[in-house]
C-alpha positions in Angstrom: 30.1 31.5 -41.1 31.3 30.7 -37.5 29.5 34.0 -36.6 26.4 32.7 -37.9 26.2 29.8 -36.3 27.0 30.8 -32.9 24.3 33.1 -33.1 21.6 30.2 -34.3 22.9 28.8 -30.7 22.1 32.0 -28.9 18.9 32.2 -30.7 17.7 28.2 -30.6 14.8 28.1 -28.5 15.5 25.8 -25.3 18.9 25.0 -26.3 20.5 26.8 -22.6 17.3 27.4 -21.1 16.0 25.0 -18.1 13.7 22.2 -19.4 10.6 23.3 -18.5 7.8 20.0 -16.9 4.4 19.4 -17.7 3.2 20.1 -14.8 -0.6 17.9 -16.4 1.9 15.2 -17.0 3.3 15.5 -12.9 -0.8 15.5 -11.9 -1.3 12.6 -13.9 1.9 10.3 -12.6 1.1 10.9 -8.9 -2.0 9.6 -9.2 -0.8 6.3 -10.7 2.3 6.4 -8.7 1.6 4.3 -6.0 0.8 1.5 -8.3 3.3 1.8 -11.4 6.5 2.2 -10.0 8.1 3.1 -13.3 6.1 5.8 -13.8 6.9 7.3 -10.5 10.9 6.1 -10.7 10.6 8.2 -14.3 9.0 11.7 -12.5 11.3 11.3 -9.7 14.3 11.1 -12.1 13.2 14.0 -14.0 12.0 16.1 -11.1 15.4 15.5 -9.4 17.0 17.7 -12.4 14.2 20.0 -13.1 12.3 21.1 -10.1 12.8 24.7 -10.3 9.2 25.6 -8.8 8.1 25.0 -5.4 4.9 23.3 -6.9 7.6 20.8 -8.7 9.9 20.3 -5.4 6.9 19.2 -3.1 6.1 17.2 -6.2 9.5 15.5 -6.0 9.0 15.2 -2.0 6.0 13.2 -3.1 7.0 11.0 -5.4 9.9 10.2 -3.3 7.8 9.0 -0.2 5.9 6.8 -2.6 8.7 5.3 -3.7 9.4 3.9 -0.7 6.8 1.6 -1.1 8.7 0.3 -4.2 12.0 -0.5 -2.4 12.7 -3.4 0.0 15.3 -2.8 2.2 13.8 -1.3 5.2 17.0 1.4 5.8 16.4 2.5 1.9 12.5 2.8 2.4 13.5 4.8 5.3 15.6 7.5 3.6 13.9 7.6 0.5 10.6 8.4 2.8 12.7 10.9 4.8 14.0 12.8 1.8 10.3 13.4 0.6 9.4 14.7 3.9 12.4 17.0 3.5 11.3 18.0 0.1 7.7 18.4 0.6 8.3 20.4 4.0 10.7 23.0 1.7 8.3 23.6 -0.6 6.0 24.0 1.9 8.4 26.7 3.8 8.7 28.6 0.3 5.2 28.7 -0.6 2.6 27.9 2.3 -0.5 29.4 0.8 0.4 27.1 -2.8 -2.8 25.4 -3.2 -1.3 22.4 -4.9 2.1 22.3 -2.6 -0.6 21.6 0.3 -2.7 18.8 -1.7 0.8 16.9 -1.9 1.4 16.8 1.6 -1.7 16.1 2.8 -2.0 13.9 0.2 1.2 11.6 2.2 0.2 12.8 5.8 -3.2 11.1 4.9 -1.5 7.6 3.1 1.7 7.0 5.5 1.8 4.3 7.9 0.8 6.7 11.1 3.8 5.0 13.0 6.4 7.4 10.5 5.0 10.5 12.4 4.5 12.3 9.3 0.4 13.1 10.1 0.0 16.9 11.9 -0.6 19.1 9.9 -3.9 16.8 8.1 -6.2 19.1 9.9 -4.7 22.4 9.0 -4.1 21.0 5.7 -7.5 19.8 4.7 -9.0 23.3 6.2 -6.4 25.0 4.3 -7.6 23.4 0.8 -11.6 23.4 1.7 -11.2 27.2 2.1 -9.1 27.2 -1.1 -10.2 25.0 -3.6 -12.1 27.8 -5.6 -8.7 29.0 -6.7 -7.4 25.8 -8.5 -7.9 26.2 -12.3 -7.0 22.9 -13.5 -9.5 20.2 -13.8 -6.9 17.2 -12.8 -5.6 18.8 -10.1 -9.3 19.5 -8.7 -10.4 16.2 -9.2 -7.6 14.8 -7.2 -8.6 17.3 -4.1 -11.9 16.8 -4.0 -10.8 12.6 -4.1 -8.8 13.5 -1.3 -11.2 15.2 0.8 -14.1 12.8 0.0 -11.7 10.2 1.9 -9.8 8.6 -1.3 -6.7 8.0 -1.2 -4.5 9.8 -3.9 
């Protein structure tokens, strides 16, 4: 009996495997992000202990430098902004010619306060997904670069 249910552990389905994230769901929580902080307090959370993709860390990066427009004191606004750029620029070092890695930063480069510093690569970036976009295969994410191009913010 024991032996059987050890191997119906072994054998369960996600039981010691790494959660895998809907990356759809990520797509669809960045774009409200900026104005529903619990939804991007909840992807932060859950991207903090399952970003296992470089897509999903520059992710994190991003939803940590929105964040910081949900704090209030200005040294935690600071290091919460920080950390994304940290994030976003790892992913970024992994994986430079990631389609959607380069929509995230461009996406904050384009939305920070210029003063932060946190703008040069928008040029190199938005080349980078003009010449690029062909390859995207998901609807969301494409509809959220061409936004970005066309000028909205996302």
């Amino acid at each position: 009996m024991k032996m059987l249910a050890t191997a119906f552990l072994l054998l369960s389905p996600g039981m010691y495997s790494p959660r895998m994230v809907d990356i759809e769901a990520i797509r669809k929580n960045y774009g409200i992000a900026l104005s529903n902080r619990s939804a991007c307090r909840e992807m932060i959370v859950e991207l903090e202990h399952h970003s296992g993709t470089v897509t999903e860390l520059a992710y994190l990066g991003g939803f940590q430098t929105i964040w910081a427009n949900h704090v209030i004191n200005p040294f935690s606004k600071l290091k919460t902004f920080n950390d994304g750029i940290s994030n976003i620029e790892k992913a970024v070092g992994k994986d430079p010619s990631n389609v959607e890695v380069r929509f995230v930063r461009l996406s904050v480069q384009k939305n920070c306060p210029r003063i932060l510093g946190y703008h040069n690569n928008v040029n190199e970036d938005r080349v980078f997904l003009l010449a690029n976009k062909w390859t995207i295969q998901s609807a969301a994410l494409a509809g959220m670069i061409e936004s970005l191009l066309n000028g909205n913010k996302e």
